[in-house]
C-alpha atoms as one frame of an Amber mdcrd trajectory, in Angstrom:
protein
  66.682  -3.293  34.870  65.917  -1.848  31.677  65.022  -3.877  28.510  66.910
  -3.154  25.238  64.909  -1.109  22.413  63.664  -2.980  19.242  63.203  -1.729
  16.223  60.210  -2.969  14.507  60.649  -2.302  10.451  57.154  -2.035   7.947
  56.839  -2.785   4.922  55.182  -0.127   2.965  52.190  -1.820   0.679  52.439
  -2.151  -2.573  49.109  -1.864  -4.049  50.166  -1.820  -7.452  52.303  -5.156
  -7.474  49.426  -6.921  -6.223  47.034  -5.466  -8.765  49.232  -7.163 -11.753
  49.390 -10.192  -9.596  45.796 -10.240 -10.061  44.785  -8.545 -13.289  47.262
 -10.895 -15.829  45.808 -14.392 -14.883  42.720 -12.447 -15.418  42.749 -11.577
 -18.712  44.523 -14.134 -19.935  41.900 -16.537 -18.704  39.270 -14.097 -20.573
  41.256 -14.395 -23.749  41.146 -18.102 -23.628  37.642 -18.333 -23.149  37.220
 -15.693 -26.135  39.171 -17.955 -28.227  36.766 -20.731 -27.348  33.936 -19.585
 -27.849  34.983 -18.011 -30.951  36.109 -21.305 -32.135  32.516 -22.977 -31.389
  31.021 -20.279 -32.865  33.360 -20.946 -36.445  32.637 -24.931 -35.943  28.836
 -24.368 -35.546  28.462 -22.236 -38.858  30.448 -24.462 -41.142  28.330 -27.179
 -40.087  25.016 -25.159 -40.453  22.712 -26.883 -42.695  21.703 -23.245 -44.314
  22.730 -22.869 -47.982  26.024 -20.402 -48.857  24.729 -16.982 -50.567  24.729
 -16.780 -53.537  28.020 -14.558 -55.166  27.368 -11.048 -55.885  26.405 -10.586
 -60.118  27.728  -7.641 -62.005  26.667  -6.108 -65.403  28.280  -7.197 -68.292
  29.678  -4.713 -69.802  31.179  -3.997 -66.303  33.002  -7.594 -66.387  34.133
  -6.960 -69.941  35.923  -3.771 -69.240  37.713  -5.696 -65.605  41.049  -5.937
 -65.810  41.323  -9.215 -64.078  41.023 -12.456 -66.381  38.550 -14.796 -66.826
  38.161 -18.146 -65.601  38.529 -19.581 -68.601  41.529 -16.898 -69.871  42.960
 -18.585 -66.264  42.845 -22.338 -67.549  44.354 -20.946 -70.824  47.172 -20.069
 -69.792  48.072 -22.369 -67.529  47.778 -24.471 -70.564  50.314 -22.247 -72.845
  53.766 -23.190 -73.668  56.019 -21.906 -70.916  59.342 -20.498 -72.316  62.603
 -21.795 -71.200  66.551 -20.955 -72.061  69.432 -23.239 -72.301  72.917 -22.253
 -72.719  75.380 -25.206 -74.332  78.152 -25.613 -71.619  81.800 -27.063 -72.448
  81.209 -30.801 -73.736  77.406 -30.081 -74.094  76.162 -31.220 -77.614  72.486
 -30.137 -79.078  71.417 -33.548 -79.071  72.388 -33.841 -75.735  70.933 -30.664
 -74.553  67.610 -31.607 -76.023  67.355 -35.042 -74.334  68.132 -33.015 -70.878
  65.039 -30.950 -71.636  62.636 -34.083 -71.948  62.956 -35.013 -75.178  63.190
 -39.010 -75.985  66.626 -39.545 -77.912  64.250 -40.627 -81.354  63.080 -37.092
 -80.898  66.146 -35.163 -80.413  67.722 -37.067 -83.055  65.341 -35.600 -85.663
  65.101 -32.298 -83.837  68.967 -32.100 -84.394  68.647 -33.243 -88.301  66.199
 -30.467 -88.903  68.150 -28.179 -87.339  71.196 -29.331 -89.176  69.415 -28.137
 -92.587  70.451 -24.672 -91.768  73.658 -24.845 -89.256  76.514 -26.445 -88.957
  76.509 -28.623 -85.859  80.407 -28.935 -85.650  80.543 -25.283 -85.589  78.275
 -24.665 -82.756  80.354 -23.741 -79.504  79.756 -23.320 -75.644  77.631 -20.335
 -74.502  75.330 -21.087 -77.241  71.549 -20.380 -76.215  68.328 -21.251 -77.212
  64.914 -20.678 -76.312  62.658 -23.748 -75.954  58.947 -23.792 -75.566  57.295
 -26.454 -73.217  53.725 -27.275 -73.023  51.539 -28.529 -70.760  52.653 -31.853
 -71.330  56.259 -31.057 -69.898  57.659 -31.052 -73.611  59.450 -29.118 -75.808
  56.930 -27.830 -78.506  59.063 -25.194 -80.308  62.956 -24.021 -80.676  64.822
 -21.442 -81.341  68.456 -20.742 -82.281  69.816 -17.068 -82.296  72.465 -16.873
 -84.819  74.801 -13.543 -83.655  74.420 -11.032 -86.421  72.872 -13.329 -88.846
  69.355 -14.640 -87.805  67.109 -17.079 -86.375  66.279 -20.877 -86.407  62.854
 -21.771 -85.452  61.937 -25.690 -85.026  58.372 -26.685 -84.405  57.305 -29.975
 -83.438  54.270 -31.317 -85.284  52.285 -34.337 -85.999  54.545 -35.433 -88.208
  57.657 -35.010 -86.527  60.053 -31.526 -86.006  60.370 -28.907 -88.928  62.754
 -25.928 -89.532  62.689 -22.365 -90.901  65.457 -20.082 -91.083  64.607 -16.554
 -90.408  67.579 -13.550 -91.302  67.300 -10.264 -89.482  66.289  -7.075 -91.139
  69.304  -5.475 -91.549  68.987  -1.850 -91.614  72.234   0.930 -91.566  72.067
   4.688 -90.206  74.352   7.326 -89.947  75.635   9.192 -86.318  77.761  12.148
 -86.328  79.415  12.994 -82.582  82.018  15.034 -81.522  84.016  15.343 -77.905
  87.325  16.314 -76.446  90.015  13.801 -74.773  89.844  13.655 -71.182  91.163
  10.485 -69.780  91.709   7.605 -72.141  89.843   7.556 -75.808  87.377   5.236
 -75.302  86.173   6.650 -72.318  86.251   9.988 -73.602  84.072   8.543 -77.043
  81.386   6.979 -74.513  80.879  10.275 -73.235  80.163  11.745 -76.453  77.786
   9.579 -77.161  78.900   6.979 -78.927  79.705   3.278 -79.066  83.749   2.567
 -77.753  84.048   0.041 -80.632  84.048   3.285 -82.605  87.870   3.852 -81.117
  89.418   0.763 -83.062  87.366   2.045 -86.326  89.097   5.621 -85.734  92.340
   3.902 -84.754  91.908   1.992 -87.991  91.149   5.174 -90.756  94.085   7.255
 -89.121  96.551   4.185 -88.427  99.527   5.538 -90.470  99.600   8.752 -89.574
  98.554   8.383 -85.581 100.051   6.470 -82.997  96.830   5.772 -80.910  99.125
   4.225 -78.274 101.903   7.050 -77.774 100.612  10.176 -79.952  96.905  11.417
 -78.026  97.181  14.405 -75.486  94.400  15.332 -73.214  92.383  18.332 -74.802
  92.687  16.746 -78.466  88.911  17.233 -80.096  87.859  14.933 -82.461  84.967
  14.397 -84.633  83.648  11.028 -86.135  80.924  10.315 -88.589  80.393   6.300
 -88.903  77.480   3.957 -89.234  75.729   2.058 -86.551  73.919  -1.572 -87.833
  70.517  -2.345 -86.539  69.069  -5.404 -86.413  64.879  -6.006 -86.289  65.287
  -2.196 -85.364  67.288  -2.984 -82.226  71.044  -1.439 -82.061  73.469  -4.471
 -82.879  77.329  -2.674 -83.588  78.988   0.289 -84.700  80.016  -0.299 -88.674
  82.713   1.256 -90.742  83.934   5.221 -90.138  82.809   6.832 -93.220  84.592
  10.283 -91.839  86.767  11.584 -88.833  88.602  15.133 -88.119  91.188  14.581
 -84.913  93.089  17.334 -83.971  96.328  16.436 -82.207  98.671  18.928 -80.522
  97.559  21.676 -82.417  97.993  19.026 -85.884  94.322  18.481 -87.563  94.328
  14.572 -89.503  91.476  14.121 -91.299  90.185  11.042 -93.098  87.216  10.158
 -95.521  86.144   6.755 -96.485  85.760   6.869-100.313  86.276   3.403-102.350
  87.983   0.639-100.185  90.506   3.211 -98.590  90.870   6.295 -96.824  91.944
   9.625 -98.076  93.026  13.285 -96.168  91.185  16.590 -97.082  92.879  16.993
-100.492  92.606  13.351-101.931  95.578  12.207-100.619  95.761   8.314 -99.887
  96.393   7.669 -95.651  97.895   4.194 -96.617 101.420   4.523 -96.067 104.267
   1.516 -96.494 103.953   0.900 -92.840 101.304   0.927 -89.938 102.452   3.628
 -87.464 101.876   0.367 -84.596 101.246  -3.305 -85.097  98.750  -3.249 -82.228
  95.347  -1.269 -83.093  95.493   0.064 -79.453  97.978   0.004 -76.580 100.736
   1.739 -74.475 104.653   2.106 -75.409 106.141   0.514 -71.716 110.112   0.719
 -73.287 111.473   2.307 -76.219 114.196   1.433 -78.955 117.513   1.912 -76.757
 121.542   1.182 -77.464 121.666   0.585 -73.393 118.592  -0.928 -71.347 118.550
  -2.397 -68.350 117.138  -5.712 -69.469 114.087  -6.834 -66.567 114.922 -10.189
 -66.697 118.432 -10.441 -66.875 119.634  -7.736 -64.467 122.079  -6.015 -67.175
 122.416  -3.367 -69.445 122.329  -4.368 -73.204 120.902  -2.939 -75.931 117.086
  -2.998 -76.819 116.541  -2.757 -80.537 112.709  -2.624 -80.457 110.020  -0.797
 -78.940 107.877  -2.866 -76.409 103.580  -2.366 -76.366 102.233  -3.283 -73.171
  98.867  -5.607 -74.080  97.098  -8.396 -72.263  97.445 -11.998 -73.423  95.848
 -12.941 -76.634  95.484  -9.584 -78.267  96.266  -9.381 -82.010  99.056  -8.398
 -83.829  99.216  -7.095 -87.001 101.931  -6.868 -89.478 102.789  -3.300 -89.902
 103.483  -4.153 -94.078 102.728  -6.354 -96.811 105.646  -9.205 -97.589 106.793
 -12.611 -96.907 107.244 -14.548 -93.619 110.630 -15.537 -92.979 110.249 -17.449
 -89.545 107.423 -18.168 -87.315 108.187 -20.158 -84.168 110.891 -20.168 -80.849
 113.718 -17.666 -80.981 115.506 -17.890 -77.709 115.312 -15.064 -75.436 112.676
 -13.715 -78.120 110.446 -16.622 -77.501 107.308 -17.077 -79.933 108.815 -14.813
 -82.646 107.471 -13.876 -86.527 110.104 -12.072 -89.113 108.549 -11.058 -92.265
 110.748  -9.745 -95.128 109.101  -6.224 -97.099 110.502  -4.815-100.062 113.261
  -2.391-100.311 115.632  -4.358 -97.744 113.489  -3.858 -94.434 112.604  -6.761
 -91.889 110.001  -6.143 -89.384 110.123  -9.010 -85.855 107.630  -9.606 -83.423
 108.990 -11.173 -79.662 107.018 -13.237 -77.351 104.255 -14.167 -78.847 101.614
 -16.487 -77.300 100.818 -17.648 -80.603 100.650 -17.641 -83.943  97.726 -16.947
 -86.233  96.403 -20.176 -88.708  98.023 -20.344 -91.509 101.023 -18.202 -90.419
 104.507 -19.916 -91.382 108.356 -19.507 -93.548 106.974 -18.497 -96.918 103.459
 -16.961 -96.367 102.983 -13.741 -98.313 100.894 -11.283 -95.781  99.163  -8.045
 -96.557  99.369  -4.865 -94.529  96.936  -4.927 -91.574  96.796  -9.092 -91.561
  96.743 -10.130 -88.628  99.867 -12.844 -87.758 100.100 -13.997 -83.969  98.932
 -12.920 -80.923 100.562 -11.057 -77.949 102.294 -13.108 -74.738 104.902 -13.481
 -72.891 107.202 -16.502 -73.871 110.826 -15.815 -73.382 112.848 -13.503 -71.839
 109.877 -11.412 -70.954 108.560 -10.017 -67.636 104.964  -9.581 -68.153 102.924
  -9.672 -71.580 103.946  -7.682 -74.254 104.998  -7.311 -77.569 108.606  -6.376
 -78.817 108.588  -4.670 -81.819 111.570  -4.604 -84.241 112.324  -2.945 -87.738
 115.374  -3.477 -89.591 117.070  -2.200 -93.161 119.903  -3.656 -94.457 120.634
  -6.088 -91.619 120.700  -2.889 -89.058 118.718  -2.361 -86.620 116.524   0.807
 -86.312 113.909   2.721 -84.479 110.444   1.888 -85.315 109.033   4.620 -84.228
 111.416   6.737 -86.817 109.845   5.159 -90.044 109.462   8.224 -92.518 106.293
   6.905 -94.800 105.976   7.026 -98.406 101.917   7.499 -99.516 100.863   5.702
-102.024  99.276   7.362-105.422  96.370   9.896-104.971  93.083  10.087-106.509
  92.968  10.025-109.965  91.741  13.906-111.524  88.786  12.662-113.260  87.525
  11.327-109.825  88.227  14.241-107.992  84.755  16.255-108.829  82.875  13.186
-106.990  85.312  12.939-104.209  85.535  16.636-103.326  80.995  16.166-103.154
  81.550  13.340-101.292  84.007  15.107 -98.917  82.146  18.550 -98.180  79.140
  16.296 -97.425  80.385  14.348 -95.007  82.214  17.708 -93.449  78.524  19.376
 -93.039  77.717  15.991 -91.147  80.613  16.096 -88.735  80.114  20.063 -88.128
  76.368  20.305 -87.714  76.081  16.207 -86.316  72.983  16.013 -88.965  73.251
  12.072 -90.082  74.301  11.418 -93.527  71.273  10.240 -95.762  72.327   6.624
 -97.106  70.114   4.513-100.313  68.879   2.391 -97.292  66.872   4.570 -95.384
  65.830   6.270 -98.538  68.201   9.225 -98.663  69.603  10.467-101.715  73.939
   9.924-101.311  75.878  13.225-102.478  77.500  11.293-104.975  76.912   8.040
-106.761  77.630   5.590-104.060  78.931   2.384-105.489  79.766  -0.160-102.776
  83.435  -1.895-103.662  84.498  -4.434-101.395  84.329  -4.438 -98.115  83.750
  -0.256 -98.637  80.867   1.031 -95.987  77.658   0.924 -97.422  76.900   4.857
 -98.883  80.107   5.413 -99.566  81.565   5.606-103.462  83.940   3.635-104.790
  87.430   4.791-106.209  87.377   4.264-109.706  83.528   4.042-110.015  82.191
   7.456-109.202  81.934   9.970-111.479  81.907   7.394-114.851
């Protein structure tokens, strides 16, 4: 009888396995007994009855010249006042701001009457901000208001209560000359020449009756703008007024020069026309003056008798010429509406209006330019606009068809100082050389007169040349 084969399987050793088994207790047991002993070794020399070494000594003139401060420059200024800013939110009142800050209401009361001895309280708005110095103490030893454009407040807190000063900023005015072409929309295209995109609404403003910034500007026109920019405590504040600007439109050059309280074209001639070329200083026709429209709202042709500006909520509207309001408030499908009566038989009409400007009502006499509402969409309206309307003789007619009548040129005996003042300001736009003004101690072309709200540099009509 034979006995069945067995196979007998071994395991291969595994010398390597057994060598981690081994080696990690190991050395983790030597790192704890590292630690240890390192530990003892800590506890044994804190407690050593040996005295510290003394710190190292340097020359010095060494420690003079070291950048790092003193000790004593240390405990200074953890002493100093720390400066803090506060910005009035809706309902916030100074007095109430200033007792947030620390101050007992005895103290903020007087801070607020010396501050009332150079502002008026009622006038101050939310988003106001002031700086405010604290001491060590946790109060407020010093304030300051910035006044936009105007100056500065300071209140200091002494022994004998809070005091005030009222500090104006150094106003100072310089000339800037640039020149680019129209690429994509004007005030984009003026920010890549160089200058401030305010500057658009000042050119908008010089060539407003003879170029329809919303309808009129091509890609490719050039233009070329001399104006003043208005520093204050030699920082940049605003552009000021255009003193000069060349804009050449489709192959049309318009050019206008600032002299007196108006602007004039190359040969003297007065820009001021009966009527603004837009009521809105900058915007987009969206619909034109049309016998048959298919109205948005009602889903029907019928005529539209206006022309219609596309322009966010709120935006001003001017009246295109000088007269007398006839009606200011609802007109039906019109909504908000203003009519204002001109001479020689024409009627100008504003539509959905948000609101109307203070002061604006039925027998207010406006000038050109004022400004009398502001742009919404009340109505029969499908988005916020404005609907523009002239009429003559109880007709109806297109706006945009107005044929201007200037008003009278410069006198002859003026003409010597204009024609200076012009070919001046011409070398400024061509070579972008700024245009020396009285305040920065250049020597005008002419005798420059300011006259009204003229730029300053700039002679005035009727002055010059006397």
């Amino acid at each position: 009888m034979r006995l069945p084969r067995t196979r007998v399987r071994l395991r291969r050793p595994r010398p390597l396995r057994h060598v981690l088994r081994i080696a990690l207790p190991t050395s983790l047991a030597l790192l704890a007994l590292t630690l240890v002993s390192a530990q003892r070794r800590l506890e044994a020399y804190t407690a050593s009855p040996c005295p510290v070494a003394a710190p190292l000594s340097f020359h010095p003139a060494l420690v003079a010249r070291s950048p790092y401060p003193s000790v004593a420059a240390r405990i200074a200024a953890d002493l100093a006042p720390v400066p803090m800013e506060y910005r009035l939110e809706r309902g916030d009142t100074v007095g109430g701001a200033l007792q947030d800050l620390g101050l007992a209401p005895a103290d903020a009361s007087a801070a607020t009457r010396a501050l009332g001895e150079h502002l008026d309280l009622r006038r101050v708005r939310a988003g106001q901000r002031f700086a405010v110095l604290v001491g060590p103490d946790e109060q407020a030893t010093r304030l300051r208001f910035d006044l936009e454009g105007r100056g500065r407040i300071l209140l200091d807190r002494g022994a004998d209560g809070w005091s005030s000063a009222w500090q104006p900023f150094e106003r100072s005015v310089r000339t800037r000359a640039v020149s680019g072409t129209l690429v994509d929309s004007l005030e984009a295209s003026v920010r890549a020449a160089g200058a401030d995109p305010r500057v658009t609404l000042r050119m908008s403003d010089a060539l407003q009756w003879d170029l329809d910034f919303n309808r009129d500007l091509q890609a490719g026109d050039r233009f070329e703008v001399l104006y003043e920019e208005v520093y204050l405590d030699g920082r940049f504040y605003s552009p000021g007024g255009v003193l000069a600007l060349s804009y050449d439109n489709a192959g049309r050059r318009h050019e206008a020069y600032r002299y007196g309280d108006g602007f004039y074209d190359g040969g003297g001639r007065p820009l001021k026309k009966m009527f603004l070329r837009s009521p809105l200083a900058y915007s987009r026709v969206t619909s034109r003056f049309s016998h048959r429209r298919f109205h948005p709202v009602l889903k029907t042709y019928r005529p539209h008798y206006g022309v219609d500006y596309g322009a966010p909520v709120g935006t001003p509207v001017r009246v295109t010429a000088g007269g007398v309001v006839v009606s200011a408030g609802w007109s039906g499908g019109g909504g908000n509406t203003v009519k204002v009566r001109h001479p020689n038989g024409y009627l100008t009409a504003y539509l959905h209006l948000s609101r109307f400007a203070k002061g604006i009502g039925p027998g207010r006499r406006v000038s050109q330019g004022e400004v009398i509402a502001y742009t919404g969409s009340t109505g029969l309206s499908s988005g916020p606009h404005l609907d523009y309307r002239v009429q003559v003789s109880g007709r109806w007619i297109d706006p945009l068809s107005l044929k201007n009548v200037p008003a009278e040129p410069i006198p002859e005996s003026e003409r010597p100082a204009f024609v200076a003042w012009r070919d001046a300001c011409r070398e400024s736009l061509a070579t972008g050389a700024p245009l020396p003004l009285p305040d920065d101690g250049g020597t005008p072309p002419v005798v420059a007169a300011a006259a009204g709200e003229a730029p300053v540099g700039v002679p005035a009509a009727g002055v010059a040349g006397r």
